[in-house]
C-alpha positions in Angstrom: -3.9 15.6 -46.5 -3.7 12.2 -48.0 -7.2 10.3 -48.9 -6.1 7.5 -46.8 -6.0 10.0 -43.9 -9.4 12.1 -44.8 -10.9 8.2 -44.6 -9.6 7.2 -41.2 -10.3 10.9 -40.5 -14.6 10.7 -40.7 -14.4 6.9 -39.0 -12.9 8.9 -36.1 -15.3 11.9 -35.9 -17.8 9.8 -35.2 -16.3 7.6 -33.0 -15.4 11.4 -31.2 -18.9 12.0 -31.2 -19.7 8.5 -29.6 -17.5 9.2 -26.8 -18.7 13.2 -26.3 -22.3 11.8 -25.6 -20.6 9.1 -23.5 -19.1 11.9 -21.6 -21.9 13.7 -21.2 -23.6 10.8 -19.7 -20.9 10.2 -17.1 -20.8 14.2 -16.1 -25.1 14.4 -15.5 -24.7 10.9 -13.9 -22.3 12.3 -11.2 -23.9 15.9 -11.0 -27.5 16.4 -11.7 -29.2 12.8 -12.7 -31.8 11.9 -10.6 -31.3 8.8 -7.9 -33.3 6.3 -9.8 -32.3 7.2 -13.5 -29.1 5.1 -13.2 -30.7 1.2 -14.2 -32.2 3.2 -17.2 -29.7 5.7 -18.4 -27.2 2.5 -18.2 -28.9 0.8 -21.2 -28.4 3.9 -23.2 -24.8 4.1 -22.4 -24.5 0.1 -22.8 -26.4 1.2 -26.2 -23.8 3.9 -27.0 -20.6 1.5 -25.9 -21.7 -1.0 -28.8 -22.2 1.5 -31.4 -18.7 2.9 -30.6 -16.9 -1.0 -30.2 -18.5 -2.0 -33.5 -16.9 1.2 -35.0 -13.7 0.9 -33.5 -13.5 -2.5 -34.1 -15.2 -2.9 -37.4 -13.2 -3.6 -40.8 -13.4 -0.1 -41.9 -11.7 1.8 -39.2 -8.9 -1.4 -39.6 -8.5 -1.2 -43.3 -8.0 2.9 -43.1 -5.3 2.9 -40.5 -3.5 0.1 -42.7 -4.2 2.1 -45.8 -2.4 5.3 -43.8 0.5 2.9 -42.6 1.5 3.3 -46.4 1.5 6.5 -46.8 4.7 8.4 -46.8 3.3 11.9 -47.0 1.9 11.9 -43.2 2.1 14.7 -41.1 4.0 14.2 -37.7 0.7 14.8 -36.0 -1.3 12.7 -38.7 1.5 10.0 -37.3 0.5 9.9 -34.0 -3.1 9.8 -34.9 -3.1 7.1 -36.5 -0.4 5.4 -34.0 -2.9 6.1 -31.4 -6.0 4.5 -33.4 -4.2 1.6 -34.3 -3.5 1.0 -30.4 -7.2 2.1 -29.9 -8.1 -0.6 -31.8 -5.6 -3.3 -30.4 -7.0 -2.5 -26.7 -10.6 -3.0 -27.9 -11.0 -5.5 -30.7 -9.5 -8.1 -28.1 -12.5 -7.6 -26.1 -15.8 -9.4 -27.4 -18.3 -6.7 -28.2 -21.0 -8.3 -26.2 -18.8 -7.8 -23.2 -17.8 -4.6 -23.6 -21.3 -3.3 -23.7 -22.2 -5.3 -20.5 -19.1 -4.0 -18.8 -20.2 -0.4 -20.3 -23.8 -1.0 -18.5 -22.1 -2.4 -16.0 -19.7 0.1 -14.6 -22.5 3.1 -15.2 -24.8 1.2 -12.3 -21.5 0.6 -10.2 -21.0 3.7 -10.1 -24.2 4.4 -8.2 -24.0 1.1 -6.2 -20.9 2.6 -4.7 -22.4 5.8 -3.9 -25.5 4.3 -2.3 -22.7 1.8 -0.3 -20.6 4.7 1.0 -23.8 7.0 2.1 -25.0 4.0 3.9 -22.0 2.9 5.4 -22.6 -0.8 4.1 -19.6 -2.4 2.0 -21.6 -6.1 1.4 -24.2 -4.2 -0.8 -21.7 -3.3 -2.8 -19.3 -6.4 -2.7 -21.3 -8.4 -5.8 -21.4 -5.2 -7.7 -17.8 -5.0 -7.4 -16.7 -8.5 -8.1 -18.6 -8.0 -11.0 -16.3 -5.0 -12.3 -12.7 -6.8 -11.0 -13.9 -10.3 -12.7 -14.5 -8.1 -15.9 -11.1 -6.0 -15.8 -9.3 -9.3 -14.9 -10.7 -10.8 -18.3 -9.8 -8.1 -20.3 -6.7 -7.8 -19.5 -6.2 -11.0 -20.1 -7.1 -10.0 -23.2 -4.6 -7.5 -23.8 -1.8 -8.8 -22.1 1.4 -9.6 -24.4 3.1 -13.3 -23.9 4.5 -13.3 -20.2 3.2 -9.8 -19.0 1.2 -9.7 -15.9 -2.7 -8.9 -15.6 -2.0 -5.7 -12.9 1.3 -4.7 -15.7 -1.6 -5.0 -18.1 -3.7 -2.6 -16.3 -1.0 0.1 -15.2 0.3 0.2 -19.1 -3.3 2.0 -19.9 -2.7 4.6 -17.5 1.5 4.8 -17.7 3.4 3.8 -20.0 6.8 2.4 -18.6 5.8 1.7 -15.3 5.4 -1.9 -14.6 5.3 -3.0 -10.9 8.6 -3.5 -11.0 9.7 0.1 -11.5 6.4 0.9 -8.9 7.7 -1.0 -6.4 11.0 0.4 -6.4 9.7 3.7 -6.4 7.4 2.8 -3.9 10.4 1.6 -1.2 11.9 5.1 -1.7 9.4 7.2 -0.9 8.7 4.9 2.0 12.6 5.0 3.2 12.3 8.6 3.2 8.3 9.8 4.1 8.0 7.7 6.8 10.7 8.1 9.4 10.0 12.5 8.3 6.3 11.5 9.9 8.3 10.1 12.7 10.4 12.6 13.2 8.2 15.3 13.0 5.3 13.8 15.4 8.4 13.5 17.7 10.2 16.8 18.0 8.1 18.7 15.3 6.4 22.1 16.5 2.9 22.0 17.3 1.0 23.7 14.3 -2.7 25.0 14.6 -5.5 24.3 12.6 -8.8 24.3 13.9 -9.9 27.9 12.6 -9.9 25.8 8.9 -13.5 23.8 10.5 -16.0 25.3 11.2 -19.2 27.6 10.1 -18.0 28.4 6.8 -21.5 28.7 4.3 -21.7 27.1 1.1 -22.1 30.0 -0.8 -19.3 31.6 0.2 -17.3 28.7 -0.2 -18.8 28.5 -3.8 -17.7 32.1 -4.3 -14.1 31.6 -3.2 -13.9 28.2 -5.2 -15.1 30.6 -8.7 -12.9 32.8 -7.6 -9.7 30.5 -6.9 -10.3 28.7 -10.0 -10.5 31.8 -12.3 -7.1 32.9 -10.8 -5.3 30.1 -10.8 -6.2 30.2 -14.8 -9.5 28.1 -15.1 -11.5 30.0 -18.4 -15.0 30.0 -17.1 -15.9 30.8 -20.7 -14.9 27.6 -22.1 -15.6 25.5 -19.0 -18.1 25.5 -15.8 -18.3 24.2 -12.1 -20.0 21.9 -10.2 -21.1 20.0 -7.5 -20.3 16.3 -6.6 -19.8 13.0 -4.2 -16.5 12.8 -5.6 -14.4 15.4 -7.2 -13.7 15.1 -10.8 -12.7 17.1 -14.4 -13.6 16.2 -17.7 -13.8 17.5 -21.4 -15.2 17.3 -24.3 -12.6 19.1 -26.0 -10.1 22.3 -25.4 -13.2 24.8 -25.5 -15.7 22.8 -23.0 -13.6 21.5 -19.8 -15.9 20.5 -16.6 -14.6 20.5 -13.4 -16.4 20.0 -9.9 -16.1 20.1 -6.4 -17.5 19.5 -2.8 -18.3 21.7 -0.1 -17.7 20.3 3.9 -17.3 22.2 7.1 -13.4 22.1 6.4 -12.8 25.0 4.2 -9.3 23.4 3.0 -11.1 20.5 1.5 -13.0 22.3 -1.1 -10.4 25.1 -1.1 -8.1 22.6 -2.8 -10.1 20.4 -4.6 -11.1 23.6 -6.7 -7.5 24.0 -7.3 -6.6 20.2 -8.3 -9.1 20.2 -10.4 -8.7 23.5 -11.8 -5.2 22.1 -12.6 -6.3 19.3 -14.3 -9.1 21.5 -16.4 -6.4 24.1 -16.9 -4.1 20.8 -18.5 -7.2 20.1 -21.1 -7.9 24.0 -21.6 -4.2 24.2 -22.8 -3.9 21.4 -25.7 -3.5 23.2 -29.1 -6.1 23.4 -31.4 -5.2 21.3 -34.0 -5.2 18.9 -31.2 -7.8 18.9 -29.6 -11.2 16.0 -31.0 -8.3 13.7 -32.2 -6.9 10.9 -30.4 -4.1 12.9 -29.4 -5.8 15.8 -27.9 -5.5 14.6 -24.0 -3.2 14.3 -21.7 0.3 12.8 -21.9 -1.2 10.2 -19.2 -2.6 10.0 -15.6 0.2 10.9 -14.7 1.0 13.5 -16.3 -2.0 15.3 -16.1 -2.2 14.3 -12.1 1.6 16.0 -11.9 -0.4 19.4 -13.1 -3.4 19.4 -11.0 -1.1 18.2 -7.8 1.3 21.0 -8.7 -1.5 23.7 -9.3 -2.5 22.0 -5.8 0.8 21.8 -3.9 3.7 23.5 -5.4 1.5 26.7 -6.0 -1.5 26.4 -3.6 0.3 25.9 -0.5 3.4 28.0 -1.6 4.1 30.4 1.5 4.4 33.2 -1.5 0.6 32.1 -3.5 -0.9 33.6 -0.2 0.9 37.1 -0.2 -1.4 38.7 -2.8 -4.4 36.7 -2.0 -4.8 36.4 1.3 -6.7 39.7 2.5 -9.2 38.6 -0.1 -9.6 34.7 2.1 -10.4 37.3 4.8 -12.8 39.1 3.4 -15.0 36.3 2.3 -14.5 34.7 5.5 -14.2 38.0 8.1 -15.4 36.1 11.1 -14.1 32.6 10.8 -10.7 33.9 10.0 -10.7 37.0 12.3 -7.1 37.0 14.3 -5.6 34.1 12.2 -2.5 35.6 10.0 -1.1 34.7 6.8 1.8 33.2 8.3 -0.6 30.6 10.5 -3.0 30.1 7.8 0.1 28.9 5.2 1.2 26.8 8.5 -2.1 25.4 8.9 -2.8 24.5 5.3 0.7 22.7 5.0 0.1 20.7 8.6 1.5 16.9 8.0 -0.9 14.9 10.3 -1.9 11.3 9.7 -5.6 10.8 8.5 -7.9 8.9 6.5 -9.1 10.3 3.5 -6.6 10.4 0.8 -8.4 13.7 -1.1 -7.5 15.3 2.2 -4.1 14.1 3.2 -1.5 16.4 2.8 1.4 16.3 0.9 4.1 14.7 2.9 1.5 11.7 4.1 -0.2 11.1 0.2 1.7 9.0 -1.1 1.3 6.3 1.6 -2.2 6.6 1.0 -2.1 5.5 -3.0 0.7 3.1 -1.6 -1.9 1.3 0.5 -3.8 1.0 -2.7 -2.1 0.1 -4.9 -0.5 -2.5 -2.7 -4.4 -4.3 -2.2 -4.8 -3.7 -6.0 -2.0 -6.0 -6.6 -3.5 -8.3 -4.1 -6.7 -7.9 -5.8 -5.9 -9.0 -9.3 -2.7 -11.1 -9.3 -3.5 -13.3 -6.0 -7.3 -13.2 -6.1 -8.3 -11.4 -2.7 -11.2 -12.6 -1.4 -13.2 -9.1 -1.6 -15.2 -9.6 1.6 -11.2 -9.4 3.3 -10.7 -5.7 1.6 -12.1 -3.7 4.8 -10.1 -5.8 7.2 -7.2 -5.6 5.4 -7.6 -1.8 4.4 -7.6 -0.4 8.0 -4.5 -2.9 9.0 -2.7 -1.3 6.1 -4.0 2.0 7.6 -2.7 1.2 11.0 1.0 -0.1 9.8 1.9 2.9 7.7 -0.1 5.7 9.1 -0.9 4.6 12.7 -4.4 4.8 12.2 -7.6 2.5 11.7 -11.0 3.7 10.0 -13.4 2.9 12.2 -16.2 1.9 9.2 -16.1 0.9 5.4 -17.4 4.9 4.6 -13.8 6.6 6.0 -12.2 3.4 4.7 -12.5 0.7 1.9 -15.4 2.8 0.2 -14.0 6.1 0.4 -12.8 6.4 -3.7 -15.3 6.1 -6.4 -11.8 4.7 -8.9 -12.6 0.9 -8.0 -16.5 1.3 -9.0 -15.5 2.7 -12.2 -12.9 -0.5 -13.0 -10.2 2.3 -12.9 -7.6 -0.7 -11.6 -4.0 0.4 -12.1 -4.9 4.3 -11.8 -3.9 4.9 -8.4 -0.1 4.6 -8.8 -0.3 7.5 -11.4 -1.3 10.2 -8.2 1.8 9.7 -6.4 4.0 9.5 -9.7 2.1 13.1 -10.7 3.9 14.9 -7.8 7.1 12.7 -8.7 6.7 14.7 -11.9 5.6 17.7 -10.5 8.4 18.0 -8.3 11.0 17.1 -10.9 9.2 20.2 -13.0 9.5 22.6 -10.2 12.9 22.4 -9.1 13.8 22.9 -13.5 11.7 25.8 -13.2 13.6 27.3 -10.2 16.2 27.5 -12.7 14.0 29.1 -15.1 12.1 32.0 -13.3 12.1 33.9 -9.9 8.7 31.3 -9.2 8.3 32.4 -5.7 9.2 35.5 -6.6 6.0 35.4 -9.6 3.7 33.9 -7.4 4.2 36.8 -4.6 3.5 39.4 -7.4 0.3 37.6 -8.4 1.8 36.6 -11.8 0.8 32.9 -12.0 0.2 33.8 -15.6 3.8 33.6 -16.7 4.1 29.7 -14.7 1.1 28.6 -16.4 2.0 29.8 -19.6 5.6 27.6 -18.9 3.5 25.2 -18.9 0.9 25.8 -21.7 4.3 25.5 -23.3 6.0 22.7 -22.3 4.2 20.5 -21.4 0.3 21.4 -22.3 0.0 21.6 -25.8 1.6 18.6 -27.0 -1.4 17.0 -25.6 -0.6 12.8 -26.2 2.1 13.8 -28.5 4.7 13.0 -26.3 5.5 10.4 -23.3 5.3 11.5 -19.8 8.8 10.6 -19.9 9.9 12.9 -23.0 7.9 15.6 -21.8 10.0 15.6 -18.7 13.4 15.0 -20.8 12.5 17.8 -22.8 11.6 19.9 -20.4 14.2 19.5 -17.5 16.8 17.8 -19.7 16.3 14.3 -17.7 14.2 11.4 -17.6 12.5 10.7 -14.6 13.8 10.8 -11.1 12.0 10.6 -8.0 15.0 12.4 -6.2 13.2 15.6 -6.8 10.2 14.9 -4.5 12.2 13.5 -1.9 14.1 16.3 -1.9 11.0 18.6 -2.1 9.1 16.6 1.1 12.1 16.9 2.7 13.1 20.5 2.7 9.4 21.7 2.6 8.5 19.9 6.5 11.9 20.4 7.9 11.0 23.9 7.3 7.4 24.1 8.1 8.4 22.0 11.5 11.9 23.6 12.3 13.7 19.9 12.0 
């Protein structure tokens, strides 16, 4: 290792040790922080935020990454650490450092504004908190936006690389050509498919003990990571040995069923970055949505596989003898697969999702490039509802407040949950080729798909594009064919179309 390196090297532990308490913060704030520690926790954070902005942006972090920029002797992965800092830096020292501590604070109280907002059903308490947070994200990307590119491009280029709104918006019409006449069709001469055993009395315990269960399964190392409860369902790490994931519990057993096994997908992502990865730069996912194509594929392509259910499904019953007594496997994987439009995106099914992140990412680009009034955002969220799904939320809570993404200034996210199963689907059909997968997942091997994916697309952590990872791995570069053609054959199946 070069002496330049070993420099940037110790500026970068502690700026990895700035954002592991900062982490920290954000995982007790949604899990076990008391209601009123938010105003005060958030000077702490804001506290934290400087420190790691003054280290990020401060002349020695800048005059090591230009001293490795020399060096010839680099590893690959020393390469990409640096490459990474440098655009650390970039994204950051354009940002005055008073501001990004403010926006730090800022963003930490939103957080519980929201909440408070979506418990009371009230979206004007939480309309000045949140102009707040979009007046913030607006000026910095401003900041960081090249000659000519757009402030929403801007946003979306920190979550995906290569996807403008140009290439969203294209790949938005598709999915729309193709998902919404399939809704059509299938509310027209689709068979009727039961699902009312899924509400119901099911306890929290045991919904707790199916959820540790599920998770360990699916893959999830309860020895290097825990579970929790929260408003909102989330995963986060500190590093490849110390992976957090939570989840809710309602009197819909599906909801929680699943969220355990998104997010188990997502921690199982993190879990699997190499070692010599993982507290550098490089040691996260390839991008949203990337690391959204795994959890929605641990989700989807494997939880609601017909074949997941064959070895697993005796033990559902056990748990649950009484709410399940009578219902076989066969209507259960019917039941869990049912298309039907709703409201809540964390519990729309697959065929229907997509037009729920279109919806928002449509009012984002309303939101940021023609400067929505944000009192208008309920209206025009439930018209939205009403033209694409044929339904209208009857309050802010089932509607405009529902995600905890815009509290956080996570503009330009959204778009990466639909292009996950884009990827996801593209991976599966590779894999068909690769492996018996139904045949694996019948036989309670799930080890040997995750493992294909440890492989290929895990361990390279930020190493590698979404798009490379996907040209590598199925030999071409991304094509939302794949999921059109999965939707497709998956609910002319499940609905005899």
């Amino acid at each position: 290792m070069s002496k330049a390196y070993e420099r940037l090297e110790k500026v970068l532990e502690k700026t990895m040790a700035l954002q592991t308490a900062l982490i920290l913060f954000e995982w007790d704030n949604e899990t076990l922080a008391p209601e009123e520690a938010g105003a005060h926790t958030a000077r702490v954070i804001g506290a934290l935020s400087e420190e790691y902005y003054n280290m990020v942006a401060g002349d020695e972090m800048r005059e090591a990454i230009e001293a490795c920029e020399k060096e010839e002797s680099l590893t690959d992965v020393e390469k990409a650490i640096v490459k990474e800092a440098k655009e650390t830096r970039e994204q950051l020292v354009c940002i005055p450092a008073e501001e990004y501590r403010d926006n730090a604070q800022l963003v930490s109280e939103a957080t519980r504004v929201w909440s408070k907002a979506k418990k009371e059903n009230d979206f004007d308490k939480f309309v000045p908190t949140l102009k707040k947070v979009v007046d913030y994200q607006k000026k910095f990307a401003s900041y960081r936006a090249k000659d000519g590119v757009k402030l929403y491009d801007s946003m979306l280029d920190l979550y995906e690389k290569g996807f403008n709104m140009e290439l969203l918006d294209q790949f938005f019409d598709e999915l729309k050509e193709a998902i919404v006449p399939l809704i059509r069709e299938i509310k027209e001469r689709g068979k009727k498919i039961e699902n009312a055993f899924l509400t119901g009395d099911y306890p929290e315990e045991k919904q707790r003990e199916l959820a540790e269960f599920l998770a360990e399964y699916v893959g999830f190392d309860f020895n290097k990571g825990v579970l929790a409860v929260s408003a909102h369902p989330f995963t986060t790490n500190l590093h490849n040995h110390d992976v957090r994931i939570t989840t809710h519990y309602s009197d819909h057993v599906d909801s929680s069923l699943f969220s355990v096994i998104h997010e188990a997908g997502h921690g199982i992502y993190e879990l699997g970055i190499g070692d010599d990865l993982t507290q550098t730069l490089v040691g996260q996912g390839a991008s949203m949505g990337m690391h959204e194509s795994q959890s929605r594929f641990f989700e989807n392509i494997i939880g609601r596989n017909a074949a997941f259910w064959v070895p697993l499904y005796e033990k559902l019953q056990s748990i649950f003898p009484e709410q399940l007594k009578g219902v076989s496997r066969e209507q259960f994987v019917e039941a869990i697969n049912k298309a039907e439009p709703g409201l809540i995106r964390t519990e729309a099914d697959e065929l229907t999702y997509s037009l729920h992140v279109l919806i928002r990412y449509e009012i984002e680009k309303m939101v940021i490039e023609e400067d929505l009034d944000l009192k208008k955002l309920p209206e025009i969220w439930a018209d939205k509802y009403e033209e694409y799904l044929g339904i209208r939320p009857e309050n802010a809570s089932e509607g405009v407040l529902q995600d905890i993404h815009w509290s956080q200034g996570s503009f330009g996210y959204f778009p990466s949950y639909a292009l996950g199963s884009a990827f996801g689907a593209q991976l599966y059909y590779h894999m068909k080729k690769e492996m018996d997968f139904e045949g694996l997942l019948e036989r309670g091997e799930i080890g040997v798909i995750r493992e294909y994916l440890r492989e290929n697309v895990h361990r390279f952590g930020k190493l590698k594009t979404s798009r490379e990872i996907l040209k590598d791995t199925t030999g071409e570069d991304f094509n939302p064919k794949y999921y059109i053609q999965y939707l497709k054959e998956k609910y002319s199946r499940l609905y005899d179309l």
